[in-house]
Backbone of each chain as ProteinMPNN parsed JSONL, in Angstrom:
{"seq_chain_A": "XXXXXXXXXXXXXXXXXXXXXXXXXXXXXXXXXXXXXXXXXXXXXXXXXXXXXXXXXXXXXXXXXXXXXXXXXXXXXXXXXXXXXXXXXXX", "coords_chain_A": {"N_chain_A": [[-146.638, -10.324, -19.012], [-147.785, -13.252, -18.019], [-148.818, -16.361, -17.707], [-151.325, -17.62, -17.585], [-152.122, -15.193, -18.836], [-151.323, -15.689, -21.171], [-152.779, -18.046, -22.135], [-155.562, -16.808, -21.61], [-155.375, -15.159, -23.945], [-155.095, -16.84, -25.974], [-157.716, -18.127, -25.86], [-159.095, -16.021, -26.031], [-158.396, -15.833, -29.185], [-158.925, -17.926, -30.615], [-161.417, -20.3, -31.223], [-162.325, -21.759, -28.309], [-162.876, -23.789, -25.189], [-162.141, -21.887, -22.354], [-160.179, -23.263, -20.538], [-159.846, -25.575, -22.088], [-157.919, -24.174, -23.094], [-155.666, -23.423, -21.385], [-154.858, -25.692, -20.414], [-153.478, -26.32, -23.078], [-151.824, -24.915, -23.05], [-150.548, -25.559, -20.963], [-149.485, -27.801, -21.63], [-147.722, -27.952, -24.473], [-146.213, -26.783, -23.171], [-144.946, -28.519, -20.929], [-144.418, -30.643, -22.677], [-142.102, -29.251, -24.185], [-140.347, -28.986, -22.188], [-140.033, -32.062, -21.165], [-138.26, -32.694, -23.499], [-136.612, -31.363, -23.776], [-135.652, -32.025, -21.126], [-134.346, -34.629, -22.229], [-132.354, -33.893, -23.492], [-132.373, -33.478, -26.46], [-132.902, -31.452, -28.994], [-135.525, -28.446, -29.466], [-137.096, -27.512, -32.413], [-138.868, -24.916, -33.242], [-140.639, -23.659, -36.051], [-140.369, -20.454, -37.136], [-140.299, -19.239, -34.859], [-137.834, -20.642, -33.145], [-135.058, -22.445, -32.065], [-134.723, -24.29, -29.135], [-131.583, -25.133, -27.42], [-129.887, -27.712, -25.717], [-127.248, -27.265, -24.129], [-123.787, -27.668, -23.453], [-121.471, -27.301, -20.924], [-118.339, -26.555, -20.43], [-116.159, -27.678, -17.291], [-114.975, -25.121, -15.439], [-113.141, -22.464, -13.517], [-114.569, -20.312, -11.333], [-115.118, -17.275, -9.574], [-116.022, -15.793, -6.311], [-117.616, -13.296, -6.187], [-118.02, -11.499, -4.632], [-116.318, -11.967, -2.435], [-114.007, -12.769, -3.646], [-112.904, -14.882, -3.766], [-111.636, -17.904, -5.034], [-113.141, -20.646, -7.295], [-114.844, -23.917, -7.971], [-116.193, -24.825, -10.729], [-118.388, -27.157, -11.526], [-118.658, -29.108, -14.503], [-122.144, -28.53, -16.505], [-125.257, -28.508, -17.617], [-127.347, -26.277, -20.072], [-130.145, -24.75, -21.151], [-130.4, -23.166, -24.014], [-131.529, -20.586, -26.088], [-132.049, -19.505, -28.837], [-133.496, -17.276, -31.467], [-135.721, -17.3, -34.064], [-135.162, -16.104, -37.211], [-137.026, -14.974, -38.328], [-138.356, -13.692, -36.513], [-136.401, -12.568, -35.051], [-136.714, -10.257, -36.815], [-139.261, -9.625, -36.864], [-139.088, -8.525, -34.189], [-138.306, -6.003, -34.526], [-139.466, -4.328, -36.205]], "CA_chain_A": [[-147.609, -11.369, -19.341], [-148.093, -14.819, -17.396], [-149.256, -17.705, -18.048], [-152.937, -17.705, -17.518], [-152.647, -13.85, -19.706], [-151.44, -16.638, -22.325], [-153.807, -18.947, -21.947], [-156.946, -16.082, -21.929], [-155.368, -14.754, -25.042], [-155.754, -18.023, -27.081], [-158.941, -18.689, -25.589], [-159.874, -15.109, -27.166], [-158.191, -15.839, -30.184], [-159.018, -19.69, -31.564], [-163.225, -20.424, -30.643], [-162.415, -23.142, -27.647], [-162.715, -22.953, -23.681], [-160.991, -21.579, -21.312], [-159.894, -24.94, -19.874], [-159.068, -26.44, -22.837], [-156.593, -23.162, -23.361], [-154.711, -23.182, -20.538], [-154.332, -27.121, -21.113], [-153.221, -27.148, -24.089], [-150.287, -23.956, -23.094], [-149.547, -26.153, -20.41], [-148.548, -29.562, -22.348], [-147.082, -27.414, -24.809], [-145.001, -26.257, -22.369], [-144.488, -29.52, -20.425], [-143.731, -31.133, -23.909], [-141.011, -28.716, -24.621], [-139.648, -29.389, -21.231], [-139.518, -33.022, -21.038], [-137.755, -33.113, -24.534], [-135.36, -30.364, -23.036], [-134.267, -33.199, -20.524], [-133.5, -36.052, -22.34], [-130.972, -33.24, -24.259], [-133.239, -33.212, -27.544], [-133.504, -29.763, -29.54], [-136.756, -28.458, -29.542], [-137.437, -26.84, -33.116], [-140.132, -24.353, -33.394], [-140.106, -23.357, -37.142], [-140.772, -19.537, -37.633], [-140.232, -18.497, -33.709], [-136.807, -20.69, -32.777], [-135.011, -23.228, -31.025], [-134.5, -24.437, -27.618], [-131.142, -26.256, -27.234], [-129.515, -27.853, -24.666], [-125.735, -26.78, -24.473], [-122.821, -28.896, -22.236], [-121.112, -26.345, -20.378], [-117.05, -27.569, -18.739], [-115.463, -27.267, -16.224], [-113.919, -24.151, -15.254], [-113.061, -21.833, -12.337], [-114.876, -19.092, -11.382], [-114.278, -16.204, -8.529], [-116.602, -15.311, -5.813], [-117.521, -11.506, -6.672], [-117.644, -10.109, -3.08], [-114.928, -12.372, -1.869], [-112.265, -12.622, -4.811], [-112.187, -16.185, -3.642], [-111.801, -19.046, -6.056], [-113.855, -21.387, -6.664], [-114.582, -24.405, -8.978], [-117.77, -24.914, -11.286], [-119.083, -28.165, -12.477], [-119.38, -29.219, -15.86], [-123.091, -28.755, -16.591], [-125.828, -28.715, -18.788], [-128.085, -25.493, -19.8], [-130.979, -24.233, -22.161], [-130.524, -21.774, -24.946], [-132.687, -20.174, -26.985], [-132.019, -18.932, -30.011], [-134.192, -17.051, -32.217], [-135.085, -17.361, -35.487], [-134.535, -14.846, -38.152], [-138.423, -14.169, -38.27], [-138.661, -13.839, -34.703], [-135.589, -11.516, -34.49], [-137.039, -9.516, -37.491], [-140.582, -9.492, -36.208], [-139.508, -7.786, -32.795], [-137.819, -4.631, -34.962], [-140.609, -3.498, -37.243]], "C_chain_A": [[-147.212, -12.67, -18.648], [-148.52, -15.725, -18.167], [-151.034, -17.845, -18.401], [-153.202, -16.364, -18.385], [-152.539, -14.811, -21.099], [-152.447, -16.846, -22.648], [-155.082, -17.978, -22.65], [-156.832, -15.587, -23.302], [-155.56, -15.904, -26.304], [-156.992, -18.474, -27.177], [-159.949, -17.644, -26.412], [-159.725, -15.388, -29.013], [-158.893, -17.273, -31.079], [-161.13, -19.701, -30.524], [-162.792, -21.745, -29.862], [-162.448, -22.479, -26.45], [-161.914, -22.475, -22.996], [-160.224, -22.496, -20.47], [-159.021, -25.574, -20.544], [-157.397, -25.078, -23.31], [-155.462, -23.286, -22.909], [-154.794, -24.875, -20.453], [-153.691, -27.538, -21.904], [-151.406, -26.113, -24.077], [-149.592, -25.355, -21.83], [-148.753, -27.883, -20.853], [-147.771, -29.055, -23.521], [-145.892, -27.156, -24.279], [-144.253, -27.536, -21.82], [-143.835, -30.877, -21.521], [-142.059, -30.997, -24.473], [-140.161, -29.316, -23.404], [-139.088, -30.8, -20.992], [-138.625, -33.619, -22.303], [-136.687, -32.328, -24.201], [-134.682, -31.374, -21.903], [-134.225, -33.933, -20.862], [-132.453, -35.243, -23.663], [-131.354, -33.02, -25.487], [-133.201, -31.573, -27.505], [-134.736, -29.667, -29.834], [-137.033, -27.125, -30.752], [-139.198, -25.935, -33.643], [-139.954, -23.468, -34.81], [-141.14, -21.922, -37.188], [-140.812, -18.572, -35.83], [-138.677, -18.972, -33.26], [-135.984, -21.378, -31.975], [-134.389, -23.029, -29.814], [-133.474, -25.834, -27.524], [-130.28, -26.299, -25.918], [-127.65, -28.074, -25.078], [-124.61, -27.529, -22.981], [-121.952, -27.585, -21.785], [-119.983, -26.993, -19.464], [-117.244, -27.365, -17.755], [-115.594, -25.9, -15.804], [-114.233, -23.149, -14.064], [-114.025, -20.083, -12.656], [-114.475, -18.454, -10.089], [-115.791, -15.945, -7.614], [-116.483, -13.498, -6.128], [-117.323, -10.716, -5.775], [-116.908, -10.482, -2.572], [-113.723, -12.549, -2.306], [-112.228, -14.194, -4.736], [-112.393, -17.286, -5.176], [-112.592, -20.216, -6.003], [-114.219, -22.524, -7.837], [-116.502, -24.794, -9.228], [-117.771, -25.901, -12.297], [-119.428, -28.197, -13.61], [-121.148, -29.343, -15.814], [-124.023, -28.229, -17.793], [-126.801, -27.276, -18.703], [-128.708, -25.283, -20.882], [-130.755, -23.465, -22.431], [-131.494, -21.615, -25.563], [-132.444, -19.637, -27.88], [-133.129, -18.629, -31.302], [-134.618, -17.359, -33.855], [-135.228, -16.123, -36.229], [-135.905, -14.032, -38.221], [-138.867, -13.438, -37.325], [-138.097, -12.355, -34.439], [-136.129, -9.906, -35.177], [-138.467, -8.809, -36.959], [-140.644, -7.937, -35.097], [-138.682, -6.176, -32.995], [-138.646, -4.074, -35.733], [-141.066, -2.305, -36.916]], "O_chain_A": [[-146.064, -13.047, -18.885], [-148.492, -15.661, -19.396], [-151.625, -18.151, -19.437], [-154.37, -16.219, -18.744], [-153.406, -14.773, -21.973], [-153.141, -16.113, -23.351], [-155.539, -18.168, -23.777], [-157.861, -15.497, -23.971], [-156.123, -15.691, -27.378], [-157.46, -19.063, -28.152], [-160.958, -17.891, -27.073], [-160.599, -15.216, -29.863], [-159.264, -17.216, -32.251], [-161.626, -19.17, -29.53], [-162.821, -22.799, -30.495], [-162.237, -21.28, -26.268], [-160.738, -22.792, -23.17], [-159.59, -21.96, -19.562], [-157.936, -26.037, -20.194], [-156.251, -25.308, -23.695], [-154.409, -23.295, -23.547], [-153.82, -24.125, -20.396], [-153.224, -28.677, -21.917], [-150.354, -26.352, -24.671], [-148.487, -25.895, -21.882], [-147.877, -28.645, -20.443], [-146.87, -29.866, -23.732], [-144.779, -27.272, -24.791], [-143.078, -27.705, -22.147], [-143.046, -31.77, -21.214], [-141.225, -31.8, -24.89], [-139.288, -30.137, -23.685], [-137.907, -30.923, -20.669], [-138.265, -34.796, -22.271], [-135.614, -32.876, -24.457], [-133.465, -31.518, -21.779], [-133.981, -34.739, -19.964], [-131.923, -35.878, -24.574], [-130.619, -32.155, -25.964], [-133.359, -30.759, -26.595], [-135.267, -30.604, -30.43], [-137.17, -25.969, -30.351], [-140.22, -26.352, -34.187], [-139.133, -22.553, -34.745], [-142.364, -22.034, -37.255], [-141.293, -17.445, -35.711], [-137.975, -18.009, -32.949], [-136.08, -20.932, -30.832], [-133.739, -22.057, -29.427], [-133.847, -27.007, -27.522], [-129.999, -25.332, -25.211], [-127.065, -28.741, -25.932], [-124.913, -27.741, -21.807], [-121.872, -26.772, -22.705], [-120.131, -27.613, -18.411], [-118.268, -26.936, -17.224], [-116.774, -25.562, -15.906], [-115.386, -23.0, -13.66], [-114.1, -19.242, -13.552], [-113.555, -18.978, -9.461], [-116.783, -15.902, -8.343], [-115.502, -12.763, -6.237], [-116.744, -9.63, -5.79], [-116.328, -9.624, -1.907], [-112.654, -12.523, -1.695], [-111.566, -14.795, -5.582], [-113.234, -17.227, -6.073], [-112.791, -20.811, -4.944], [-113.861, -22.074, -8.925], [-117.483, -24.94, -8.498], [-117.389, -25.797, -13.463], [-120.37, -27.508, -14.003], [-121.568, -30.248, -15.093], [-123.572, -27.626, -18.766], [-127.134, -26.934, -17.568], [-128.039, -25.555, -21.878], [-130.7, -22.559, -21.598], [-132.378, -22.469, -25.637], [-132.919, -18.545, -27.57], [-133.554, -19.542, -32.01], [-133.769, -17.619, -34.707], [-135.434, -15.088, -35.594], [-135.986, -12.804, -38.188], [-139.754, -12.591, -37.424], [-138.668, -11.376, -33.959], [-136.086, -8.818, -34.602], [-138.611, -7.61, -36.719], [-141.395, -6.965, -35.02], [-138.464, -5.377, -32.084], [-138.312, -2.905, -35.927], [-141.868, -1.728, -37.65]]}, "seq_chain_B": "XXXXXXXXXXXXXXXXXXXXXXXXXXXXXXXXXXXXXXXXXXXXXXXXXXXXXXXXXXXXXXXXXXXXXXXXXXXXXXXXXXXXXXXXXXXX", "coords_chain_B": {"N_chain_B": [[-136.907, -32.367, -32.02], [-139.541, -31.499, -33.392], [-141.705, -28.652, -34.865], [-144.027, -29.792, -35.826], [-143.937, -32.484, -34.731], [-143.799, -31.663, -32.005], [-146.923, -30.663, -31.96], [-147.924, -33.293, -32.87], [-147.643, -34.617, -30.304], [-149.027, -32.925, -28.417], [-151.238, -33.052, -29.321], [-152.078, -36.21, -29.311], [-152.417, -36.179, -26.708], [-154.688, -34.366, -26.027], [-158.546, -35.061, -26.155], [-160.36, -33.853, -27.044], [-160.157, -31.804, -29.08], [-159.41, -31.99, -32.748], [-156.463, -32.431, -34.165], [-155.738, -30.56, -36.367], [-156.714, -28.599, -35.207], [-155.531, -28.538, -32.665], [-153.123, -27.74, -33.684], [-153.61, -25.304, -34.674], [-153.895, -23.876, -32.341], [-151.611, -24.318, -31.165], [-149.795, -22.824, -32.609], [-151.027, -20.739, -32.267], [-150.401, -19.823, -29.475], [-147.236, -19.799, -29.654], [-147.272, -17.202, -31.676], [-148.655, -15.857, -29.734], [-146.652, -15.008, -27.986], [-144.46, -13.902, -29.501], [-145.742, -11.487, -30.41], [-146.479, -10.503, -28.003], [-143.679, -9.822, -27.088], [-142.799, -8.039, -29.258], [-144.255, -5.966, -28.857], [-143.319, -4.904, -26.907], [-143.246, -5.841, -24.155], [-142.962, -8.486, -21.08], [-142.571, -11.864, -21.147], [-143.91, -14.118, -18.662], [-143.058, -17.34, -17.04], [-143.975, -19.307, -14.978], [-141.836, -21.825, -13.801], [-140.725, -22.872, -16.206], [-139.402, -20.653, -17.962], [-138.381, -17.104, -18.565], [-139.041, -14.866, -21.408], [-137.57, -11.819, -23.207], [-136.623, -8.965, -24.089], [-133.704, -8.298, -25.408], [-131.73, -4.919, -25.879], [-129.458, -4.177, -28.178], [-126.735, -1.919, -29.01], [-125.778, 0.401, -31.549], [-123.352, -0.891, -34.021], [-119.991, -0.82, -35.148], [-119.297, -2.542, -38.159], [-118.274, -5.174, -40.175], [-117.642, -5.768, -43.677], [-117.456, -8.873, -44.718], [-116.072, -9.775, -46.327], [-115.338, -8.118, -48.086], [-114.061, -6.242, -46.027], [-114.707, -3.778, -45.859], [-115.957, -1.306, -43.611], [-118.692, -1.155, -42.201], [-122.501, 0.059, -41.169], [-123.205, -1.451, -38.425], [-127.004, -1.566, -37.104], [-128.671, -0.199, -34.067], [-130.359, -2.135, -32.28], [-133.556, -4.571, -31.634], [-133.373, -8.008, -29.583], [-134.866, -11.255, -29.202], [-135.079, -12.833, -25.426], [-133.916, -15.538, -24.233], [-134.541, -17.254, -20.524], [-134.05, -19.77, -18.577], [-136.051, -20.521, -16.108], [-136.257, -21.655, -13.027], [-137.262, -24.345, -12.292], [-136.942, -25.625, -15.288], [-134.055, -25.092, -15.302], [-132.744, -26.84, -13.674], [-134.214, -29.65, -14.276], [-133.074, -29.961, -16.822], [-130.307, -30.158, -16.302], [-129.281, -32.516, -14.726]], "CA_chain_B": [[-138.232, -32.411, -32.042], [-139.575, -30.225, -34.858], [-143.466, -27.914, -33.967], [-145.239, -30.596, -36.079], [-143.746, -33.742, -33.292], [-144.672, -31.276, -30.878], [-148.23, -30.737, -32.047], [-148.687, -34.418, -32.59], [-147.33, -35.162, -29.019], [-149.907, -33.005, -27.629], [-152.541, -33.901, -30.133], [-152.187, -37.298, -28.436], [-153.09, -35.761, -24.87], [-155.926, -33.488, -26.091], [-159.051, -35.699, -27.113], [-161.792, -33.104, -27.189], [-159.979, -31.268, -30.366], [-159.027, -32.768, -33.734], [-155.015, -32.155, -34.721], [-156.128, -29.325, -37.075], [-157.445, -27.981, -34.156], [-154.462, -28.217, -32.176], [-151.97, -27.203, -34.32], [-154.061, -23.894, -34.584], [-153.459, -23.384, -30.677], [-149.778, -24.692, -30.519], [-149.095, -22.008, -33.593], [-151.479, -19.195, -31.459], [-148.988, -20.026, -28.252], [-146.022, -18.666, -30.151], [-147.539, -16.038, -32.523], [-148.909, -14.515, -28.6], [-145.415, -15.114, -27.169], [-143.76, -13.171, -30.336], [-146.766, -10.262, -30.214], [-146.267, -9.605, -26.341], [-142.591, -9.198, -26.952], [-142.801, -7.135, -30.117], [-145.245, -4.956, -28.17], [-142.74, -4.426, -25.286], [-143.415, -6.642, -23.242], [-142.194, -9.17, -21.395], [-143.357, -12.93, -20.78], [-142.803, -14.695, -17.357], [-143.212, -18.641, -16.949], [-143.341, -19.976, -14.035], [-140.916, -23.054, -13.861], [-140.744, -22.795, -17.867], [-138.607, -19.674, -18.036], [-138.721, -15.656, -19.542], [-138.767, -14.399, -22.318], [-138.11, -10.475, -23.327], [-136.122, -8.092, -25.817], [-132.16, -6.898, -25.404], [-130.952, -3.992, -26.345], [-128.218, -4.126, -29.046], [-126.267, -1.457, -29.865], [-124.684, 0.024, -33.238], [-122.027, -0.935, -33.554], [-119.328, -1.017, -36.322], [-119.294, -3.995, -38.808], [-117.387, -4.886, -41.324], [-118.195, -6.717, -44.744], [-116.346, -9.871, -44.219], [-115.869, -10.255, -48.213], [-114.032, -6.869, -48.88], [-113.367, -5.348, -45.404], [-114.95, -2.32, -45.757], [-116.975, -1.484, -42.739], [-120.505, -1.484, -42.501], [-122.746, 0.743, -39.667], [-124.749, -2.198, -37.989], [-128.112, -0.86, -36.549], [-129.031, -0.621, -33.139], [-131.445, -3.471, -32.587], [-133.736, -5.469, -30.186], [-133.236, -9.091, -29.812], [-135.531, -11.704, -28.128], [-134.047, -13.452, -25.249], [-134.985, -16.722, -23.117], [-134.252, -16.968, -19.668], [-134.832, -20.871, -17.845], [-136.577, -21.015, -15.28], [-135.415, -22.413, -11.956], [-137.156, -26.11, -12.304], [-136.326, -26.183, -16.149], [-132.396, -25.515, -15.439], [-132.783, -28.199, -12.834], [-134.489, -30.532, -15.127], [-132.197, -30.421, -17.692], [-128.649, -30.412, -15.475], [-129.883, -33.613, -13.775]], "C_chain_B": [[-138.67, -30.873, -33.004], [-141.431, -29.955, -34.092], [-144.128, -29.263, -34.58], [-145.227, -32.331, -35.053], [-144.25, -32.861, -32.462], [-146.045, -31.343, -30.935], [-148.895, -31.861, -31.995], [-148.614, -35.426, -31.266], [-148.749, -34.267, -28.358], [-151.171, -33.147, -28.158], [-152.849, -34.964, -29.121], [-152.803, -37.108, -27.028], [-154.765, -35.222, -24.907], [-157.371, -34.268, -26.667], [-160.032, -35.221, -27.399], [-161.516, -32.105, -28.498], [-159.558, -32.269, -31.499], [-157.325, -32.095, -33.77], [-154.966, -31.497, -35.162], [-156.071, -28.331, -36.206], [-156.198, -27.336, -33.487], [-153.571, -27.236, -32.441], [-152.206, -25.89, -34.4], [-153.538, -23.064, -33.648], [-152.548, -23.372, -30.806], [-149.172, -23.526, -31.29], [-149.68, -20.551, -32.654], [-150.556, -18.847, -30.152], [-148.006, -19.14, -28.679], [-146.406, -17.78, -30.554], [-147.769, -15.092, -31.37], [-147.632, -14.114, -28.343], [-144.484, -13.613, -27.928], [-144.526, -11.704, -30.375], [-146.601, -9.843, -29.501], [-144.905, -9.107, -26.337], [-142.476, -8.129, -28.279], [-143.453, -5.52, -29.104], [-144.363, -4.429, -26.749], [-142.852, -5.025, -24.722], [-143.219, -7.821, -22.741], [-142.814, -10.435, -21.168], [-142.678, -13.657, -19.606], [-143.874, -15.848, -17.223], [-142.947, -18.738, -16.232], [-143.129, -21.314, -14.094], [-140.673, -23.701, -15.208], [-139.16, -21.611, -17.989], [-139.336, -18.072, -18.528], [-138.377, -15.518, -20.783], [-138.955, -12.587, -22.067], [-136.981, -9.934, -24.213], [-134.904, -7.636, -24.91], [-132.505, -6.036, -25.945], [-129.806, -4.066, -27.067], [-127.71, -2.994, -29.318], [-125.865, -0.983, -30.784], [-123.962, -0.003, -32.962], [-121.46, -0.877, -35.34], [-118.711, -2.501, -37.142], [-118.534, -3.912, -39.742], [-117.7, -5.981, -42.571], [-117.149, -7.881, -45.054], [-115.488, -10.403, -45.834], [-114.986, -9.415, -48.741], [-113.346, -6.188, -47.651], [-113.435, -4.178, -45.154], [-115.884, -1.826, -44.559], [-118.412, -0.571, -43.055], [-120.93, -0.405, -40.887], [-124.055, -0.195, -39.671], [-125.657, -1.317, -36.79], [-128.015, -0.949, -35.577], [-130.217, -1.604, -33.259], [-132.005, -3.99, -31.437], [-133.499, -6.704, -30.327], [-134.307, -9.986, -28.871], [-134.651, -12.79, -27.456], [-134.471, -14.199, -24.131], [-133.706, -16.994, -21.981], [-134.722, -18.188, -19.441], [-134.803, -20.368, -16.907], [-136.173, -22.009, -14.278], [-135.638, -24.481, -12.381], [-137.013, -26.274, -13.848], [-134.737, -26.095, -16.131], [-132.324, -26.935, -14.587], [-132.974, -29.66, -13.711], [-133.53, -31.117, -16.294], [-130.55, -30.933, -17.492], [-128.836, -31.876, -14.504], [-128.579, -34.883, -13.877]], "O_chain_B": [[-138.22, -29.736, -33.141], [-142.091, -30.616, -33.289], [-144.821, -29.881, -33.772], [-146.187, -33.057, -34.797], [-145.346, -33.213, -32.025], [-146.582, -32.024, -30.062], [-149.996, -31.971, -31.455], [-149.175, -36.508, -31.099], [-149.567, -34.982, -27.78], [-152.145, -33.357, -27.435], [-153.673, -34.791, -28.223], [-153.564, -37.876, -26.439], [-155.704, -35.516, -24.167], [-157.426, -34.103, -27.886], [-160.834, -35.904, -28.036], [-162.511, -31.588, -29.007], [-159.357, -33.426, -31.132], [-157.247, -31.013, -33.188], [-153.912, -30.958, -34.825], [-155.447, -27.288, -36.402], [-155.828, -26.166, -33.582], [-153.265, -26.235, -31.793], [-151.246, -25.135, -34.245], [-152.955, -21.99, -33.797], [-152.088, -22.247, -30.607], [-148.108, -23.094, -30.847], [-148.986, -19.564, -32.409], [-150.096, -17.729, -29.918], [-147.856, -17.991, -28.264], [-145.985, -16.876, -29.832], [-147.422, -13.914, -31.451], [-147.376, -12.914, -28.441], [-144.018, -12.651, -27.317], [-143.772, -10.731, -30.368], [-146.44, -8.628, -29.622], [-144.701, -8.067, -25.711], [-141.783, -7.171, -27.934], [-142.98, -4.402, -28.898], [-144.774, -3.727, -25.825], [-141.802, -4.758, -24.138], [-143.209, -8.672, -23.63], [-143.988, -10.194, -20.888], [-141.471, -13.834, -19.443], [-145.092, -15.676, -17.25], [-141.766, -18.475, -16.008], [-144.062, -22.056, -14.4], [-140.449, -24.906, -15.321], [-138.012, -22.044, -18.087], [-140.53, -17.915, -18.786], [-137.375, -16.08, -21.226], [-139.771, -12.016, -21.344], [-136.51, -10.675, -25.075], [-134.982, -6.859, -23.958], [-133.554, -6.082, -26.588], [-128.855, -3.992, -26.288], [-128.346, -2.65, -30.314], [-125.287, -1.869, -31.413], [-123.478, 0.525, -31.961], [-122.137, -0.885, -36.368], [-117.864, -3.284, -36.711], [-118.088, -2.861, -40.202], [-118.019, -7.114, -42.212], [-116.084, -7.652, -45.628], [-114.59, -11.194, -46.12], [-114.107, -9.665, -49.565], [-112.279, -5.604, -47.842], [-112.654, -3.498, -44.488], [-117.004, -2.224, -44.879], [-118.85, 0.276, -43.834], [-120.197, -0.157, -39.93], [-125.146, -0.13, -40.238], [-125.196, -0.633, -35.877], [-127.203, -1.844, -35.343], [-130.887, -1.763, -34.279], [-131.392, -4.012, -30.369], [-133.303, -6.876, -31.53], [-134.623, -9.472, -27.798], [-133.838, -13.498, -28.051], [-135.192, -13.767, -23.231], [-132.494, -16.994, -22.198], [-135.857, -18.309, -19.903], [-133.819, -19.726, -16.539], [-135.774, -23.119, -14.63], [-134.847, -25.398, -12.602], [-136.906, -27.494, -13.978], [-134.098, -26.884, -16.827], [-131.816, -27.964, -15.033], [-132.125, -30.547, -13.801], [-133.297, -32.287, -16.596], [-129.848, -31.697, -18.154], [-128.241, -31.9, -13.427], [-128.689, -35.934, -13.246]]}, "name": "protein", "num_of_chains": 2, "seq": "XXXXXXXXXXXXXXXXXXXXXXXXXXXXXXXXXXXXXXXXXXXXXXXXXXXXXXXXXXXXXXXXXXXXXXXXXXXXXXXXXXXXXXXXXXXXXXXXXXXXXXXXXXXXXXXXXXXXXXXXXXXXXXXXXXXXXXXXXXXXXXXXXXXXXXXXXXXXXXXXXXXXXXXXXXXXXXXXXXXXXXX"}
């Protein structure tokens, strides 16, 4: 599923256009995102959040060369489910 | 940011629905998201990220209270994947 299969599926589901569908997935989306970079958790209650995790230092290895090599502290998105979510996708 | 700041952030954008309205959509968004992966299947965002289901294992557990072990289930899990311009975005 894509984006626009999104989109058509809300547009089937809720009585609005097809326009306003795929408008409203994409500020949704672009919502979550710009609250994802200023490091903000993004709680979605009954599906799960989206946080942003600090990640050190530390060395890692090239895999086909053995060589060593060093990796920037940096920043990355998790996702963690929630309990409904996780339950949901075993039924 | 909790779903109901989200909903009233894009409330604010949307002016052809009421907030009711919205919140309907912003809740149909996830409920698809959670349906397509229940159903197998997986979801792909472009410059958002994926979503789709591990595979877990049983494995052997143990009841952390007495010690006795436990046989945890095999299981699926759902599991998000960023997207090239949201890792970017956020490592900035």
């Amino acid at each position: 599923m894509r984006k626009v299969d999104l989109a058509s599926e809300i547009y089937e589901k809720v009585g609005i256009s097809k326009k306003e569908a795929a408008e409203i997935v994409e500020l949704v989306l672009s919502v979550v995102k710009t609250t994802l970079q200023k490091g903000e958790t993004v709680k979605i209650a009954g599906f799960g959040n989206f946080v942003v995790r600090n990640k050190r230092a530390r060395k890692g290895r090239n895999p086909k060369t053995g060589e060593e090599i060093g990796i920037t502290p940096r920043k990355v998105v998790t996702f963690r489910p929630s309990q409904v979510f996780k339950k949901y996708v075993n039924k | 940011m909790t779903k109901a700041e989200l909903i009233e952030r894009v409330s604010e954008q949307i002016h052809t629905l009421t907030k009711r309205q919205t919140e309907i959509i912003v809740n149909a968004v996830f409920n698809s998201i959670k349906d397509t992966l229940a159903g197998g299947e997986k979801i792909e965002i472009r410059g958002f990220g994926s979503f789709r289901l591990r595979q877990r294992r049983s494995r052997e557990g143990r009841n952390p209270k007495t010690g006795s072990p436990v046989a945890v289930p095999a299981k699926r899990v759902p599991f998000f994947k960023a997207g090239k311009e949201l890792k970017e975005l956020v490592d900035h």
